[in-house]
N, C-alpha and C positions, 0 to 999 in steps of 0.2 A: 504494500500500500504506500505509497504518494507521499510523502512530505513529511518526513522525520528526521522519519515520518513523520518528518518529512515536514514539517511545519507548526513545530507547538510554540513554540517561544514568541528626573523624572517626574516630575511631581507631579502632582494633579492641576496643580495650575498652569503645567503645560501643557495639558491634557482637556480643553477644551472641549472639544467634540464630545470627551466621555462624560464629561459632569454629573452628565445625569443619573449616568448606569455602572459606572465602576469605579468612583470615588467618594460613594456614600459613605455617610458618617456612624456613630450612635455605637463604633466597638462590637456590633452583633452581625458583622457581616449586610448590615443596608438590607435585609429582607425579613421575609415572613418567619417566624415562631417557625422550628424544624425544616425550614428552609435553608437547602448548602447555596452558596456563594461562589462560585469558581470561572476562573479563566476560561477561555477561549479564543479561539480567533476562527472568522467569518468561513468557512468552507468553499469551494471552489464551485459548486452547483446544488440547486435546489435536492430534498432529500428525500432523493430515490435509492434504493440499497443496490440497484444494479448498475449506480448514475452516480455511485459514491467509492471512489479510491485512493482519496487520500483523508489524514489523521482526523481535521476538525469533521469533517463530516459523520466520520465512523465513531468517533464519540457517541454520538448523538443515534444514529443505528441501533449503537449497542446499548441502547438503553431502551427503544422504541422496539424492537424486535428480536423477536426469537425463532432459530430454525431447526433445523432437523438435529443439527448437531451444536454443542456449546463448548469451547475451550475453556477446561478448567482452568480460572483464577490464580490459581498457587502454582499448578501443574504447567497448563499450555496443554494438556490432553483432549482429546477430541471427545468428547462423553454426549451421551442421547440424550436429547433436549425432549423434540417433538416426535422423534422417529421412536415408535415401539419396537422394529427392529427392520434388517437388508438381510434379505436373502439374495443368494447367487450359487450357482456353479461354479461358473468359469470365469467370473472377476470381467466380465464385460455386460451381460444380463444381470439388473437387478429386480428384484420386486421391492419394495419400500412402502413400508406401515406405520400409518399415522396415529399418535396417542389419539385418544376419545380427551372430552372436556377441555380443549383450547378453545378459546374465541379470539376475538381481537376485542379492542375496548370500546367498539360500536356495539359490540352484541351478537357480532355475525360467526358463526361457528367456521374456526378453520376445519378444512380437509384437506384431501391429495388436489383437488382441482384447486384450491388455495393457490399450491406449491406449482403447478403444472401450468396455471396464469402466467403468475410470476415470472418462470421458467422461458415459457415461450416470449413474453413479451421480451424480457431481458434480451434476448437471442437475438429479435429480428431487427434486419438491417435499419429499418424507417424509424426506429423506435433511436436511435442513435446513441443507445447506453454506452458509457466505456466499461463495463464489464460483459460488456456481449463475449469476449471470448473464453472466459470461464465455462461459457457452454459450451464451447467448442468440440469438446470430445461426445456429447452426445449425438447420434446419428440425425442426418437431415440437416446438421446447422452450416454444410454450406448450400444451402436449397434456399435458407430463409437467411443468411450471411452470407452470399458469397463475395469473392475477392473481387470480383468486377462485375459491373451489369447490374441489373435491378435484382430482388427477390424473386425465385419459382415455387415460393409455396409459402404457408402462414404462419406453419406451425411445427414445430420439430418431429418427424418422425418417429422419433426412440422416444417419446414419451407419451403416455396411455393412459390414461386415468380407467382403474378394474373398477374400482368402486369408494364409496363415500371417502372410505380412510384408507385407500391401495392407488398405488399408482406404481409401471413399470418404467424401467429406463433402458436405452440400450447402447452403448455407447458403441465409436466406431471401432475400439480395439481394446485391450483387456488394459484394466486400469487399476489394480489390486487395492491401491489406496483413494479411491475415488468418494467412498463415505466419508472418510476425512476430512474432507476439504470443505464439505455441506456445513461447516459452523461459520465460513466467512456471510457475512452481511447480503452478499450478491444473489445470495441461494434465497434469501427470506420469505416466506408465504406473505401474498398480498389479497386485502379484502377489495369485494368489487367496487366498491368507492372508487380506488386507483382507476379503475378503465371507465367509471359512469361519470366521474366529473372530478376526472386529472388534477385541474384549475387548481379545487377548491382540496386536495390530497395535497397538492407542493406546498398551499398555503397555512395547512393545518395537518401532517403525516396523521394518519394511521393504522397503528400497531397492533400487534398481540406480546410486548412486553412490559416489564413493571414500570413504567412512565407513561403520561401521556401528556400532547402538548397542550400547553395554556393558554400561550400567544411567541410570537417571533416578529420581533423589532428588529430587521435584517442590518447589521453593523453596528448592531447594539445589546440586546440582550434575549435570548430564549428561556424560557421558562417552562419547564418541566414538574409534571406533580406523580406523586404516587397515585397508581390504578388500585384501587381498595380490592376491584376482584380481580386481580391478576391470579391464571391458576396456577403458575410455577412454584416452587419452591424457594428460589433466590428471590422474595417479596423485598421490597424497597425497605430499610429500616430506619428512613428519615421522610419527610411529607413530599419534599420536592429538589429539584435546584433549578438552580438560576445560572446558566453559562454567559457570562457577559465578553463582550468582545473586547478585545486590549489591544491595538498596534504599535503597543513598545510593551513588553512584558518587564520593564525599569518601573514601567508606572504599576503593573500589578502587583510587581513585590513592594514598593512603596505603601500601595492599599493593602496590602496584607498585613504586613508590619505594623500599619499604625490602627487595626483591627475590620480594616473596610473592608476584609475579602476573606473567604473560608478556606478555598484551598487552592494553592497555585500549581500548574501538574506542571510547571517544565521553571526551575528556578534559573534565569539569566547567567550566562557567563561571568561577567561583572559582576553579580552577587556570589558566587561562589567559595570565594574567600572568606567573604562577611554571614553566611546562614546558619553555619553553629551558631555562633555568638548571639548572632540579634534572637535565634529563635530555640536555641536550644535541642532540645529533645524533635522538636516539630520539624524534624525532612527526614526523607528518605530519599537515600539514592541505591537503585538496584538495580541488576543487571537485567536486559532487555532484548528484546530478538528486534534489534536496529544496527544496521548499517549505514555510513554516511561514505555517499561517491561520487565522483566527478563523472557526470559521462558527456559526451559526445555528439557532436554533430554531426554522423554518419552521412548524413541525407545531402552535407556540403561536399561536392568533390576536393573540395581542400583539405578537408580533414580524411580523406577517404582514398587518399592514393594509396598505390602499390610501395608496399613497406613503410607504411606510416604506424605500423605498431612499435616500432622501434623509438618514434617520436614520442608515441604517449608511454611506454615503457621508461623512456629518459628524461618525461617531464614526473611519472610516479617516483622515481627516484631522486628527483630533485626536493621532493617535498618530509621536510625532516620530522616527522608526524609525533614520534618522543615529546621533541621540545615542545610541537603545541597544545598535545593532549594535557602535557605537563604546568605549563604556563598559562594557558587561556582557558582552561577546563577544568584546571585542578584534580587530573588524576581521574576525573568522574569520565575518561572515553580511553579506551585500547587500544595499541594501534594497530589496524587490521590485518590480515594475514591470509585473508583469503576475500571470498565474495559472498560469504552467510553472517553465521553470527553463533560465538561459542554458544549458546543458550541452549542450541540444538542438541548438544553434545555428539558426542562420536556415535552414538547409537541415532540418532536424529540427521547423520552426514556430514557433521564437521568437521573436516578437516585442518588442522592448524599449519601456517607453510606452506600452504598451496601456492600462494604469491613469489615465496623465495625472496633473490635479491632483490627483484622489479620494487622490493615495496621494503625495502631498506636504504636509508638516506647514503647516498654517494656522488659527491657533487662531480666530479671527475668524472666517473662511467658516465651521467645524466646527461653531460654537457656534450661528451663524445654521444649516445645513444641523439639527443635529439637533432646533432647534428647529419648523424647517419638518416635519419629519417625524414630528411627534409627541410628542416626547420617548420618552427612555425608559422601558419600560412599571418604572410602577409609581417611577418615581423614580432605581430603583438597579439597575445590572446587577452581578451577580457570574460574571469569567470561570470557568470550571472546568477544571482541569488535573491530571492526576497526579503525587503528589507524590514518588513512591519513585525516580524517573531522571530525568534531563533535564534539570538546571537550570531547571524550569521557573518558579520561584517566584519568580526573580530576573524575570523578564523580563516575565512576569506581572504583576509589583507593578509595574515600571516602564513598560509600557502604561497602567496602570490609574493612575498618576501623572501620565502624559501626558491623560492624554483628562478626569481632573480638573482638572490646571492647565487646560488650555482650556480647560473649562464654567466654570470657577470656583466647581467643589463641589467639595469634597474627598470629598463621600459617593457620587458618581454612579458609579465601577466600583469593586469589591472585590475579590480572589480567590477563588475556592473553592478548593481542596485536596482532593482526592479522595485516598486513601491509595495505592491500588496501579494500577499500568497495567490490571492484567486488572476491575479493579472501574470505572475511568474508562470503558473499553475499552466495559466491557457495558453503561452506563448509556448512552452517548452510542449504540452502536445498537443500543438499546430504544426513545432516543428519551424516557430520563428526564429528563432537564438540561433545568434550567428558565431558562438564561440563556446567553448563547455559551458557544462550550468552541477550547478549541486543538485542528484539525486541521492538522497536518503531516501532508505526501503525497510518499512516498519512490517513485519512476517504479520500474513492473513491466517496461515496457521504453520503453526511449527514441521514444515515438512522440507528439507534442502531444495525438492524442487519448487517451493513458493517462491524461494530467491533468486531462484534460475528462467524459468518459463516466463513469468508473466514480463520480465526485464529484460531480456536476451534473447525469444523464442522470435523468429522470424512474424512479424504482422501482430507482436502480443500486446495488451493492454496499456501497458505501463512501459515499452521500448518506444520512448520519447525519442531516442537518437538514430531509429531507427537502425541499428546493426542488424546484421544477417550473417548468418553461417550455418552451408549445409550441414558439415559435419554436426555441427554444435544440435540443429534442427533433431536431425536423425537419431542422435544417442537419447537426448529426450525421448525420445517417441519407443525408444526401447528402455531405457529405462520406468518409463510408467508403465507399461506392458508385462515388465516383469513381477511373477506373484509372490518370488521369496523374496524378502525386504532388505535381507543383506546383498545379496543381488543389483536389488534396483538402486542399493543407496551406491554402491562401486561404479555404475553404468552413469548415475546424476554426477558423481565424482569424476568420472571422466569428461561429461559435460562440462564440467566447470574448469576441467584443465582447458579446452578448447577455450573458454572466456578467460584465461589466465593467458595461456601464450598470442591471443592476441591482443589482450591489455583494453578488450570491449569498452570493459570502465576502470578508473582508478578507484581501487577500495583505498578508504582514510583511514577512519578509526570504526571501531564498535562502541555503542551507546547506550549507557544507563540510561535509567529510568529515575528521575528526578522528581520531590514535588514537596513542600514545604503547607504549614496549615497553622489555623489561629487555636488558638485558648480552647475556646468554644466545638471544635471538632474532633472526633474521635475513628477509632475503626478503619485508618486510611491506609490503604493499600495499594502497589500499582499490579498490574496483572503482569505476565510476561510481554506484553505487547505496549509495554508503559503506560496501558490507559490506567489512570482509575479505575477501583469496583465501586461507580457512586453508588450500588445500591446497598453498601455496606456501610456507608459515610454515616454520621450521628453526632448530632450538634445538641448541644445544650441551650 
């Protein structure tokens, strides 16, 4: 997922625009009795779970819906939500049974036709979701997807609705771990609301999980309340929250600190020296299934010639990623070593050293590599980043520091600055940025090939830069096909050597999971995916 993920990160009197919504006063977090208070920032498109791939929006999903499958909170394990059980043979026919007693919070009784809506709409071309290709291995999706030309058909083949709570799938090739992947947001059962009046769904979601929406002041504040009948088990154990929007997360920890704000999920680089002190006991930083990387302008023939891997090879190793993690993060990021994230573990496909030298600071080989490689087009790269969350500006100037002391230009990387995430967001997949840009990839679920496929698979979701490689293509396709797990995790490892020896993207660091809270908050936890468990949250 997008923007970490990808995208979470003074005073209030600079802060104008928010007066009204994130600089409240009165020490109880500015809201309702059992009401949480926490940050945010604005999401890149209106909130469809198959129209949603990166972090601020998936917050808010995962509070709104629930699917077949749930990643446990502590774990990252894949555990039955809605699905009573998948039967299969052969790892490509499924049958899949829906618990009894879901609704959503209209009243409407979910079923398989719920999920099989859903499904197909996500899918089809006209519908122009960016998780259409999630579906992709189900049969028929390129009939209603294909790569050129209109749509030949409406609806996905491989899926069948048996009966009230049955519905079959049939995928185009054996996919062993394919029930797994059904807890990302994209899979969600949707009520007919979504297709009888679209409109008035973007302007007010709804779900079948423990929230429901209030109101949504777009670049200011959402508000979320507990669903009394929610029939899950994970029930809300606070009334509501309130995600307010912040485009300097300097000003949220500001409101935090001085009791305006309940919980801040990503504490500023700049503050990370000073959040013991000022808050004590109240942060946590924890390890995360987050990657932050440089990718690529693929799509420009300038970045794209013959033997240009040697250039992004000799600008990764220009980049002395110790010092920064060290200095401008305080220890809170790793530096990376391959193109996942240890969280996985070796049993989940982490391999450590996959990178090798390419991602060990050598200003010497860097300076020889990129000049083997071309140079850089035109002289001068400017990274591109967004400038409203993240700390990114710091880290940014301090890459682009690094990889000029080692060429020994001061002019050879600059920053871009892009204003807001949703404006970053759209240009990188349009495919406008004319020089790397920061991708951070926050895992949809803890499987090596989440970090693979959806970022590197020829035509996938989230390959903003548009890289392609057969090989790379083809070992995917056999490693999901494979039903023993050690197996397919060796075949995704070989995948990933292909995105290794041609340096697709620069891996930086691996990324905690950060988040600091007031007096008044208790229960706060972040999951393996850095979110928050708001439904765990409880305020005094």
């Amino acid at each position: 997922m997008r923007g970490a993920r990808h995208a979470k990160w003074a005073a209030c009197a600079a802060a104008v625009a928010l007066a009204a919504t994130a600089c409240g006063g009165g020490g109880s977090g500015g809201g309702e009795a059992g009401v949480v208070s926490a940050s945010w920032g604005d999401p890149q498109n209106p909130l469809e779970p198959a129209n949603t791939n990166e972090v601020q929006g998936g917050k808010v999903l995962e509070m709104l819906f629930r699917g077949l499958k749930r990643y446990n909170p502590k774990t990252g394990a894949a555990e039955d939500m809605l699905a009573e059980k998948f039967e299969t043979t052969d790892s490509q026919n499924f049958t899949v049974t829906v618990k009894n007693g879901w609704k959503f919070s209209n009243g409407e009784k979910v079923t398989a036709k719920s999920f099989v809506d859903a499904w197909n709409y996500a899918a089809h071309l006209k519908n122009k979701q960016k998780n259409a290709p999630f579906f992709g291995y189900i049969e028929g999706y390129d009939k209603v997807h294909p790569e050129k030309g209109a749509a030949t058909a409406e609806t996905l083949s491989g899926l069948k609705v048996t009966g009230e709570n049955t519905f079959t799938v049939k995928l185009t090739q054996k996919f062993s771990t394919w029930p797994e992947t059904l807890g990302y947001a994209a899979f969600a059962p949707l009520p007919k609301v979504f297709f009888d009046d679209h409109d008035s769904f973007l302007k007010t979601p709804v779900g079948n999980g423990p929230y429901t929406v209030k109101s949504y002041d777009k670049g200011s504040v959402m508000s979320l309340r507990k669903w009394a009948d929610y029939p899950g088990t994970d029930k809300a154990k606070n009334e509501g929250v309130d995600l307010k929007v912040y485009s300097d997360y300097g000003t949220a920890y500001t409101d935090l600190t001085a009791g305006n704000l309940d919980l801040l999920d990503d504490v500023p680089a700049a503050q990370l020296k000073n959040v013991k002190n000022d808050l004590g006991g109240r942060y946590l930083n924890t390890p995360a299934g987050i990657i932050q990387t440089l990718s690529f302008p693929f799509y420009d023939a300038k970045w794209n010639k013959p033997g240009s891997e040697k250039l992004r090879k000799g600008l990764s190793m220009a980049i002395n990623r110790a010092q920064i993690t060290d200095t401008i993060f305080q220890k809170t990021r790793t530096p990376a070593t391959d193109w996942t994230s240890p969280v996985l573990g070796a049993a989940g496909g982490y391999k450590a050293g996959l990178c090798g030298a390419s991602c060990e600071y050598n200003a010497a080989e860097a300076k020889k590599l990129v000049a083997e490689g071309g140079g850089i087009p035109g002289g001068q790269m400017s990274i591109s980043y967004n400038a409203d969350t993240g700390s990114h500006k710091e880290w940014v100037d301090a890459v682009c520091n690094s990889i000029n002391n080692a060429l020994g230009n001061n002019k050879a990387c600059v920053g871009n600055p892009i204003g807001t995430f949703a404006d970053f967001r759209a240009q990188a997949s349009t495919q406008k940025l004319t020089g790397p840009f920061r991708a951070g990839w926050q895992m949809d679920y803890p499987l090596i090939q989440n970090f693979l496929e959806p970022l590197y698979a020829t035509g996938a979701s989230s390959n903003d830069g548009k890289w392609s490689d057969k090989d790379f293509d083809r070992l995917l396709k056999e490693a999901n096909a494979e039903t023993d797990t050690k197996k397919a995790i060796t075949k995704f490892q070989e995948a990933e050597k292909v995105v290794a020896d041609q340096m697709a993207a620069i891996p930086l660091w691996y990324q905690n999971g950060s988040a600091a809270y007031s007096e008044r908050t208790s229960g706060v936890a972040l999951n393996p995916f850095s979110i928050p468990v708001y439904n765990e949250l409880k305020v005094s």
